[in-house]
PLY file of the C-alpha trace (Angstrom):
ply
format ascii 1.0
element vertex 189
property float x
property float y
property float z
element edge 188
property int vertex1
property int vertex2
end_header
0.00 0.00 0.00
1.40 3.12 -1.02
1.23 6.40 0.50
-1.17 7.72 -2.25
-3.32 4.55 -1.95
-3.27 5.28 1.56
-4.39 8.94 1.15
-7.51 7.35 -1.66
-8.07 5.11 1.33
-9.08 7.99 3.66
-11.91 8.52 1.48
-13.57 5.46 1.98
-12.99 5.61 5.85
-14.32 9.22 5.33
-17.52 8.25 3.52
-19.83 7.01 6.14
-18.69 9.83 9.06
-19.86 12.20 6.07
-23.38 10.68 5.82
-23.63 10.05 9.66
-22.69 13.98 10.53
-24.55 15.50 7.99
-27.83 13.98 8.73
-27.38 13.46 12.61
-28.95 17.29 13.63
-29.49 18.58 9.69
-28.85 21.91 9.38
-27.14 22.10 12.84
-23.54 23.70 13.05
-22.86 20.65 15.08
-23.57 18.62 11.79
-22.39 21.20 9.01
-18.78 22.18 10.37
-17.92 18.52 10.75
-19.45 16.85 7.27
-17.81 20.22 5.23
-14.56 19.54 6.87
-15.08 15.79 5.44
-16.04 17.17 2.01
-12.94 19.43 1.85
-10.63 16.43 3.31
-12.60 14.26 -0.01
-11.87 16.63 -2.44
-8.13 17.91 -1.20
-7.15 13.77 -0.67
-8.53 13.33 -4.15
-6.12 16.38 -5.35
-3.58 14.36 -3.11
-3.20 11.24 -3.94
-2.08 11.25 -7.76
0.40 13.94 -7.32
2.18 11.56 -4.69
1.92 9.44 -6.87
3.60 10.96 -9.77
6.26 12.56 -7.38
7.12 9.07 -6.24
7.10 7.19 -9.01
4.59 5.01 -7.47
2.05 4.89 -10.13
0.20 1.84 -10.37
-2.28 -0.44 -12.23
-4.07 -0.64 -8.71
-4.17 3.00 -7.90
-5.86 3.78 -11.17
-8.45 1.67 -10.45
-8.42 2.44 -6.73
-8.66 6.27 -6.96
-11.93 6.25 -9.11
-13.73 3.88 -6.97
-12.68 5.71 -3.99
-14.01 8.79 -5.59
-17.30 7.53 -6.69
-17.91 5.96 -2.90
-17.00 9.34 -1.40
-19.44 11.31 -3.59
-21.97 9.19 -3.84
-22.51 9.04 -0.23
-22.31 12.75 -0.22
-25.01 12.87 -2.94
-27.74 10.45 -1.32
-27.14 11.63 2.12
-28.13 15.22 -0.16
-30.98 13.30 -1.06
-31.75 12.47 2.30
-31.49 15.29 4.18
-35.39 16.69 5.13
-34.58 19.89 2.77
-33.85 17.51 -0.22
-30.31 18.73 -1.73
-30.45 16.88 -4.28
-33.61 15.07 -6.64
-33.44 11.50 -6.80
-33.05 11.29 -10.44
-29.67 13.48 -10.11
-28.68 10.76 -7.75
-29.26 7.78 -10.35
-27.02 9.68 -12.93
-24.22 9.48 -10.74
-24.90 5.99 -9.91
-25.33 4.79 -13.42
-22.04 6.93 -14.44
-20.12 5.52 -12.06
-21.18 2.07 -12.32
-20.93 1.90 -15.88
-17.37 3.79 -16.25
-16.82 0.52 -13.34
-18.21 -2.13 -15.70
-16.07 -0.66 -18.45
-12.74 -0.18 -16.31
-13.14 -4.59 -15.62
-13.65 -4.75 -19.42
-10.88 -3.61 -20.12
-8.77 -4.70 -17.06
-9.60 -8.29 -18.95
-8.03 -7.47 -21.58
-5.04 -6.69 -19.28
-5.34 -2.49 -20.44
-6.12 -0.19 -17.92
-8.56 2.44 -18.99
-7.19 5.51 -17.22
-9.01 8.96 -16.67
-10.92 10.79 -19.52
-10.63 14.88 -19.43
-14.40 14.30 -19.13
-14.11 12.44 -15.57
-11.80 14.95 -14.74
-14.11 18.37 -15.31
-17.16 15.68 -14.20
-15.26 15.51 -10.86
-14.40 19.05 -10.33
-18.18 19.50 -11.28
-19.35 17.44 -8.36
-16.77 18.76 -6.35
-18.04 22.55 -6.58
-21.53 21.19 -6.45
-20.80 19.93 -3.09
-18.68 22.35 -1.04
-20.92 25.31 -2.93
-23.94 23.96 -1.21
-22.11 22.75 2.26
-20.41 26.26 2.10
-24.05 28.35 1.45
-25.32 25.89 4.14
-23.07 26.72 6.39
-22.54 30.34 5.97
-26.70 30.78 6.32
-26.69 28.86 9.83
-24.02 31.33 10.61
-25.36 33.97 9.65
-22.99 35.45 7.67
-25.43 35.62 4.44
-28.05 37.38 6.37
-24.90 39.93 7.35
-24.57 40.74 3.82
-27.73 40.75 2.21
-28.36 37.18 1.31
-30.18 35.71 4.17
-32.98 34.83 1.88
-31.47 32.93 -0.24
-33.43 29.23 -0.57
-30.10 27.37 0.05
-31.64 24.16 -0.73
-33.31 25.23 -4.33
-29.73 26.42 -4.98
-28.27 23.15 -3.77
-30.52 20.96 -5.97
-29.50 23.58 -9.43
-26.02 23.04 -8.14
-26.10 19.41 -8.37
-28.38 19.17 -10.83
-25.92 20.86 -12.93
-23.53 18.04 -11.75
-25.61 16.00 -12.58
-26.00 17.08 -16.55
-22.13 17.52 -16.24
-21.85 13.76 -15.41
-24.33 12.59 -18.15
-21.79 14.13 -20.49
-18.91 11.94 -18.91
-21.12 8.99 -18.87
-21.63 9.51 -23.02
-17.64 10.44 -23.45
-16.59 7.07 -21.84
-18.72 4.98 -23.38
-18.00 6.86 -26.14
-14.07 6.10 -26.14
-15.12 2.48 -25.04
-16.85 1.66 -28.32
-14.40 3.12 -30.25
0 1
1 2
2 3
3 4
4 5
5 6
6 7
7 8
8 9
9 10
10 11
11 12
12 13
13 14
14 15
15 16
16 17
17 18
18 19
19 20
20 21
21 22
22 23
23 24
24 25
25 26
26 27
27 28
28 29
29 30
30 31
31 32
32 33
33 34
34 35
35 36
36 37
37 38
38 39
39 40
40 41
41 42
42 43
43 44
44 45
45 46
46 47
47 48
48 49
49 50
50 51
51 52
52 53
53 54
54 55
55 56
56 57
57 58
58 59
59 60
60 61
61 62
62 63
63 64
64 65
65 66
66 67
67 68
68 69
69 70
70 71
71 72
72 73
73 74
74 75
75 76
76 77
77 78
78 79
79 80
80 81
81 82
82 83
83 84
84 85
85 86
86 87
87 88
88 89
89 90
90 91
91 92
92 93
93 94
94 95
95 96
96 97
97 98
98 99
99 100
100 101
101 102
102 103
103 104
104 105
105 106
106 107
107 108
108 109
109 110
110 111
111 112
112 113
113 114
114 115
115 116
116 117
117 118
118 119
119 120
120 121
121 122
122 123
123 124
124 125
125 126
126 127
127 128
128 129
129 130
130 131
131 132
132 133
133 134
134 135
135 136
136 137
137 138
138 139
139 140
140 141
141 142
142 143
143 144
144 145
145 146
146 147
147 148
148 149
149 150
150 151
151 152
152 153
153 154
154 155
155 156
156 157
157 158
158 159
159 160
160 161
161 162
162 163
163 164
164 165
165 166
166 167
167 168
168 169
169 170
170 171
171 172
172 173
173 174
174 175
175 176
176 177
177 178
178 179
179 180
180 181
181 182
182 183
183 184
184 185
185 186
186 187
187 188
């Protein structure tokens, strides 16, 4: 285990105390402070991890493969536990998008592991995750910053934080679809 497979590990670890502070006392500062730190550890472990990689010449087959899935656990926990939450985040159809992405880009990775090729990253996985990524700490960040406070300070205490939240991802969401027709795309070809 390397010490970027380590750092994609944290996700996983990370993915269930996400989901179990967010929804514990919604809206709460005792729940938002904790699951945004867990969003910004997901998102700066995710920057993490492949440029440890690269700087250690410690690229492998495994953490290709590894760093995706750890990815697609982290957000999609993020995403239902949106879904969840009593002010609804997220719709449940922007939740089966990121499912069915992630899934199939899954099914098409053991394809081609098979074959013994490993299908790396697409630039379209890459602006899907930053996507998803924005989505998430935009809305944990408004979230936060309302219980606070701080947007009624400057003007924007009225803002429906959870409307925006659900545009945010639902913009994701089309982002993803995109990534989902790019990969399968490039598989076909």
């Amino acid at each position: 285990m390397t010490a970027a497979n380590l750092c994609t590990a944290a996700r996983l670890g990370l993915a269930p105390v996400f989901v179990l502070v967010f929804l514990a006392a919604p809206d709460s500062l005792w729940s938002l402070i904790p699951a945004t730190a867990v969003a910004i550890l997901f998102e700066v472990t995710d920057g993490i991890d492949g440029k440890l990689a690269r700087s250690r010449g410690e690229m492998t087959a495994m953490g290709k493969l590894f760093d995706p899935f750890a990815d697609s656990v982290a957000r999609f926990s993020v995403f239902l536990a949106f879904y969840a939450h009593p002010a609804g985040y997220a719709d449940l159809w922007m939740v089966f998008v990121f499912f069915y992405r992630d899934s199939t880009v899954s099914f098409l990775r053991i394809l081609a592991a098979a074959k013994n090729h490993v299908m790396g990253a697409r630039t379209s996985g890459k602006v899907k995750a930053w996507a998803q990524g924005i989505a998430i700490l935009t809305t944990l960040g408004l979230s936060l910053f309302h219980r606070i406070g701080i947007l009624g300070w400057i003007g924007l205490g009225s803002l429906p934080i959870p409307t925006i939240g659900r545009v945010l991802v639902g913009a994701a969401a089309v982002v993803t679809l995109y990534s989902l027709a790019d990969y399968l795309r490039g598989a076909l070809a």
